[in-house]
Every structure is written in structure tokens, then in C-alpha cells.
N, C-alpha and C positions, 0 to 999 in steps of 0.2 A: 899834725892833728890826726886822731884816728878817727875817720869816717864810714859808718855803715850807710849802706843805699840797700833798701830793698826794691829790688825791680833795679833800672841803671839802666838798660841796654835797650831803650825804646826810643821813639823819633823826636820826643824831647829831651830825654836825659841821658843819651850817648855823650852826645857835645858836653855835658856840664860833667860827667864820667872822666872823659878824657883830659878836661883843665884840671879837674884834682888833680890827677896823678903827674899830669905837667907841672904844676904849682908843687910838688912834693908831697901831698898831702898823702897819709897810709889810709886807703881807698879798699875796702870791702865790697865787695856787691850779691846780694842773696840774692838768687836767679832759679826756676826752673827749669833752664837751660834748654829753653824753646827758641833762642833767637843766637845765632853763630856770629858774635859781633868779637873784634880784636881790640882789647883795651890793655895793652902793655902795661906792668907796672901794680894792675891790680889785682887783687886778691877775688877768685870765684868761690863762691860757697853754692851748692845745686839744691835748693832747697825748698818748703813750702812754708810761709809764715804761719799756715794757718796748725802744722803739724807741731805734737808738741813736743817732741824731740827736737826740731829745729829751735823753740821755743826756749829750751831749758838749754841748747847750747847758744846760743843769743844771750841770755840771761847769765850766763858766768862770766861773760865780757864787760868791760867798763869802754863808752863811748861819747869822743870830744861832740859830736854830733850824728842823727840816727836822720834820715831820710826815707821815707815811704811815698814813692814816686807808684805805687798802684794801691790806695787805698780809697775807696770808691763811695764808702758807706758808715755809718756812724759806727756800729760793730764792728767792721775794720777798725776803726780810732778807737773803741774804747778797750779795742784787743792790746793796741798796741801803749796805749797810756797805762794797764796793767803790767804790760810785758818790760815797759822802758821807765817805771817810773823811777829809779833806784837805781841807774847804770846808764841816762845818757845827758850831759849839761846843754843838750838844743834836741830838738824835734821839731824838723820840718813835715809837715803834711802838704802836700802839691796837690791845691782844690783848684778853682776854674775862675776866668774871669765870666766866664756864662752866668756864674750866679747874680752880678749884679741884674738889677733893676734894667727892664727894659719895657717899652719906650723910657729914657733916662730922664729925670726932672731937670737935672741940669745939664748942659750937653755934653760937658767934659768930666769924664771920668775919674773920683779919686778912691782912694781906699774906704775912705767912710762912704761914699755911695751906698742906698742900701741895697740888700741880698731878698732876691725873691725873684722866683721865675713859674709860675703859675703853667708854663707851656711845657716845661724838659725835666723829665724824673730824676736825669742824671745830674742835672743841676740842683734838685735838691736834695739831694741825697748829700753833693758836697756839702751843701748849706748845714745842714746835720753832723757832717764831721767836723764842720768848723762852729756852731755850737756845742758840739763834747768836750771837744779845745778848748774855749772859751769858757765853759763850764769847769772844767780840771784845775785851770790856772789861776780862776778867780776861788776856787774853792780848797786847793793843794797845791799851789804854787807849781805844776807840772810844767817844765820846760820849753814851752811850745813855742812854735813860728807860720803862721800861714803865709803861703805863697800862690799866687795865683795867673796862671801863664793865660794869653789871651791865643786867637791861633797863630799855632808856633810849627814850623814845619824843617824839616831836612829828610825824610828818606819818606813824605807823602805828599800828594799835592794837595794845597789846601783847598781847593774848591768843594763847594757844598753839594754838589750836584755830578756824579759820576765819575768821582776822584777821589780821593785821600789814599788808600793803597793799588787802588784799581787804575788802569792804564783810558778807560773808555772813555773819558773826554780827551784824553789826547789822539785816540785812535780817529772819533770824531772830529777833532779839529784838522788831521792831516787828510780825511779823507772829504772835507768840506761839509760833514753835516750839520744842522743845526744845534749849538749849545747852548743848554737854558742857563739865564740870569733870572736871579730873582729881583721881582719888582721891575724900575725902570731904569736899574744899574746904576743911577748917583749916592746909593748912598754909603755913606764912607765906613770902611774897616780899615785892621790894624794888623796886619801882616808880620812874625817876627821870624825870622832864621833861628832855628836852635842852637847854633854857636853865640849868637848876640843874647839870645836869654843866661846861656852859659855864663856869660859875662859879670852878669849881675847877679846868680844864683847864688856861684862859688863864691863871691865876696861876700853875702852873707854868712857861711858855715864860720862856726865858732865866735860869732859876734853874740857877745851877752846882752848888747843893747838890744838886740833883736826879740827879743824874749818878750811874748804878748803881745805883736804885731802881727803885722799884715800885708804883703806886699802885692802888687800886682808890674810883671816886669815885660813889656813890652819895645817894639820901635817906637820911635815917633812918627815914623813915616805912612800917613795917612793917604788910603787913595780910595778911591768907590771904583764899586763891583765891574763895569766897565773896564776902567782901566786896568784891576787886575786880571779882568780874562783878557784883555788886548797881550798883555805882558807875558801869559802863559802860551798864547797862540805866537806872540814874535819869537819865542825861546825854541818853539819849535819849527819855525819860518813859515810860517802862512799866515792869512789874514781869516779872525774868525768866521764864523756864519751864526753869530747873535739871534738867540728869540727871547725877547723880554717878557715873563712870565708874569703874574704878580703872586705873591706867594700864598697868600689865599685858595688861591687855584691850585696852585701846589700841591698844599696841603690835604685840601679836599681830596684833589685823585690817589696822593701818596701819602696820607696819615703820615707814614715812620717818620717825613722830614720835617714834620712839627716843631718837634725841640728843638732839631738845629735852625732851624728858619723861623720862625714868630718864636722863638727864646729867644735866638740869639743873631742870626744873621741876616735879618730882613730890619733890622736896627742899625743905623750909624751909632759908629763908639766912637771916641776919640778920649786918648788916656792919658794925662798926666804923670809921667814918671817920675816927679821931681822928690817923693819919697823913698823910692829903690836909690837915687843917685845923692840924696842926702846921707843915705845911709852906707855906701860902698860908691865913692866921689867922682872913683876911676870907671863906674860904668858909661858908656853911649854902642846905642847900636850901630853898627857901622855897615851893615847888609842890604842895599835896597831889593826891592821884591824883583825886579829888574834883573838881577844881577844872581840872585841866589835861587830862583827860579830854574837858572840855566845850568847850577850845580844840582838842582832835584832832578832835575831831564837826564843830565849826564848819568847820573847815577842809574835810574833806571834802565838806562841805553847801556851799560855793561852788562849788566849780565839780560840777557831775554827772559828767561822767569820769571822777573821782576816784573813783566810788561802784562798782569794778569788783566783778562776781560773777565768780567761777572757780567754774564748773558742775561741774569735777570735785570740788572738796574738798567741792560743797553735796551731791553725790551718796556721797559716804564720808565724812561726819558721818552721815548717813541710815543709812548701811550700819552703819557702828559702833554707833548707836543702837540699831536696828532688831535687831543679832546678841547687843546686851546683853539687852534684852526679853526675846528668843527665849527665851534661857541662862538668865537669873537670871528671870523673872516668870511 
């Protein structure tokens, strides 16, 4: 199969980069070539989707499937539903599971879930590209696929609060300072390793049944916010220093973590996969957080630059802590 990815080389779609070209698949990736990642095998293009030189060399190509792993916004999608309608038999657009519905009506998550998050821009903006979609295909038969990863992590730490590329909760946890949880830490998320979303990703490319669905491709392995800061503090051998926030408060002192916390992370989810594994049979996650946690670490721990403090977020953790104190002790 020939495969374009635009974008590929990010902390979820390296892993699903790398099974292509392991599964044989002729694997393209249009890149700005900001990120120095090793994918043997496949083909670099350096380039900007949005130029239109890039555009018109895109456009002479014929493609078994076209992947846009950074499209963010509906003009993103309807750039590329002009650019791909004539040259590719699938189009994935990789949206969010942020979008569904939270607090959830029912408490297990399926694809028909509805979409709407009233707290996160970025959430709706996906919602928007996944009505352009929806609109193309019910209106032009345009070849599409939605996919929707839930948090998915290999080279960041998934925590909400002074992590994902930044080192500062762990620099925290080894030096014994207080790290905030939001709420009272029961309630349940859905943690996946980006090789196990891999899994299920690639087994969709080139499947014609996939045409005008929707996937959302997760673990199953469900744990609440406690145990996965206990799990990040054992990976790096200490015992945390927990302060249970509620995220309201949060909110209040730190507006920006809005969207991610009353959108989507101060919500239990728990997600049925039984439609990703209906559709590609051979998927199961096989990574507990436990386990892959300790491959996030290692990797930062090679190289030391990897190990960045952002002074501001270690100065409003403080702040937030420090205005909880005040208020409630």
C-alpha cells in the first residue's frame, strides 16, 4: 500500500510510522522537518501542507490512504478534502476523544457518544473537522475515516498538571514536593502507550469497510488519577507528596487548564473498544501504564535535554497550591 502521513513523527504517530514500514507498507511522511526522529524505510518529504507547491506536488500522486495526524481545524479538513478528493481511496483525520460529551450520560464510552465540549476550543474545533467530514461524504462520497485517540503517550508524560513535554513533575516528585491531582483522585481515565494505539491504527489503513466511520482506539486498562500519579512516582522510585486539588479551583487560579480539566480530565471515561477490535480483530493493548510509564522515564533520562523545566508552570503549581492552603487549611 502506498501511504502518505502528513505530520508522522509525533508522540502518537511515530509508533504507528514505524508498524507501517515494519508491515511493508510504502510509507511517505510530509514533515517540516522540526522533529529529528529515525523511521527506516520511509520516504521524507520537508514540506508545508499549507504551501501550494507542496500542494500541486501532492496532487500528481495517487494514494492507497492519506493520513493527516496535525489537522486541527475545519479549514485544515476542507483544505485537504479539496486537495485529496481525486487521488486518495481512505482519509484519515486523527480528532480527539476530548470531543465526546462530558459529564458522560452513560458511563461507558462508544463511538456514537455525543460530541460537544462547551469548556475546550481545541475540542471544538476537532468537532468541526469531523462535521466537514461528515458533510463531504454524505454529500460527495469523499473517502473519509475518523479516528479518535484518547490520552496516548510515548515521548511525554501524560499528566495534566506540569508534564507532557516538561520534566517538572518529576523533578517534583524526586525532590519530594507537593504534586497536584485534580479533584479527589478516584476518578477513572484511560491511559494508552502509542505503540498499542499503533496497533489498531495500522490495521485500519486501506480497509474500504472503514469508509464513514469513526473510531475511538484506546486500552482498556482503566485506573483513577491516584493510581496513575502513584505509578509515575514508583517509575521513578519515590513515594509521591499528593495534594488533592478540586479542579474548579484549578481552574479559577489557572484559566489555560480549563479545557483540559472540566473538558476532559476531571471526567471518568471508560471506553469500549469493541468497534476498533471488530474492525482489525488482531488488536488488544498489551502496555500497562505501570510498565510503559517506565519506558517514558528511560527515554527522557538519555538524553538530559530532554529533561526541560518550564519555570513558569513550576511557579503556578506553587501558586495554586500555596492559594489552596491559604483558602481551605
Amino acid at each position: 500500500m502506498k501511504i502518505l502521513f502528513i505530520g508522522g513523527t509525533g508522540n502518537i504517530s511515530t509508533e504507528s510510522s514505524l508498524r507501517c514500514v515494519q508491515l511493508g507498507m510504502e510509507l511517505t511522511l510530509l514533515t517540516r522537518g522540526n522533529r529529528s526522529v529515525d523511521i527506516p524505510g520511509a520516504k521524507f518529504i520537508v514540506g508545508d501542507i499549507n504551501q501550494k507547491s507542496t500542494q500541486d506536488m501532492l496532487a500528481k500522486q495517487q494514494w492507497d490512504a492519506v493520513v493527516n495526524w496535525i489537522a486541527f481545524t475545519a479549514d485544515d479538513v476542507n483544505r485537504d478534502i479539496r486537495l485529496f478528493a481525486n487521488n486518495t481511496q481512505q482519509y484519515i483525520y486523527i480528532s480527539s476523544a476530548s470531543c465526546y460529551q462530558k459529564p458522560v450520560s452513560n458511563p461507558i464510552i462508544t463511538e456514537s457518544t455525543p460530541l460537544a465540549n462547551p469548556w475546550w476550543q481545541y475540542s471544538r474545533d476537532k468537532i468541526a473537522g469531523e462535521d466537514a467530514l461528515t458533510k463531504a461524504y454524505r454529500e460527495t462520497g469523499f473517502p473519509m475515516c475518523i479516528v479518535r485517540p484518547s490520552l496516548t503517550y510515548d515521548t511525554v508524560i501524560p499528566l495534566p498538571i506540569g508534564a507532557w513535554t516538561h520534566y517538572n513533575v518529576i523533578e517534583r516528585i524526586k525532590q519530594g514536593k507537593p504534586i497536584i491531582v485534580q479533584g479527589d483522585g478516584t476518578s477513572l481515565f484511560t491511559i494508552t502507550h502509542a505503540s498499542d494505539f499503533a496497533k489498531g491504527f495500522v490495521g485500519l489503513l486501506g480497509r474500504q469497510t472503514t469508509i464513514g466511520h469513526a473510531f475511538h482506539i484506546t486500552s482498556d486498562e482503566s485506573l483513577n488519577w491516584d493510581q496513575i500519579n502513584h505509578a509515575v512516582a514508583a517509575a521513578v522510585g519515590v513515594e509521591p507528596n499528593i495534594v488533592h486539588i478540586p479542579s474548579d479551583f484549578i481552574c479559577h487560579v489557572a484559566p489555560d487548564y480549563t479545557g483540559t480539566l472540566l473538558g476532559d480530565k476531571s471526567h471518568s471515561v471508560i471506553f469500549d473498544n469493541s468497534k476498533i477490535k471488530q474492525f482489525v480483530p488482531d488488536f488488544c493493548a498489551t502496555i500497562p501504564f505501570n510498565i510503559g510509564i517506565k519506558q517514558t522515564l528511560n527515554w527522557f533520562t538519555e538524553k538530559p535535554e530532554r529533561q526541560k523545566i518550564d519555570h513558569q508552570t513550576e511557579a503556578l503549581s506553587d501558586k495554586i497550591i500555596k492559594q489552596y492552603q491559604q483558602a481551605f487549611n
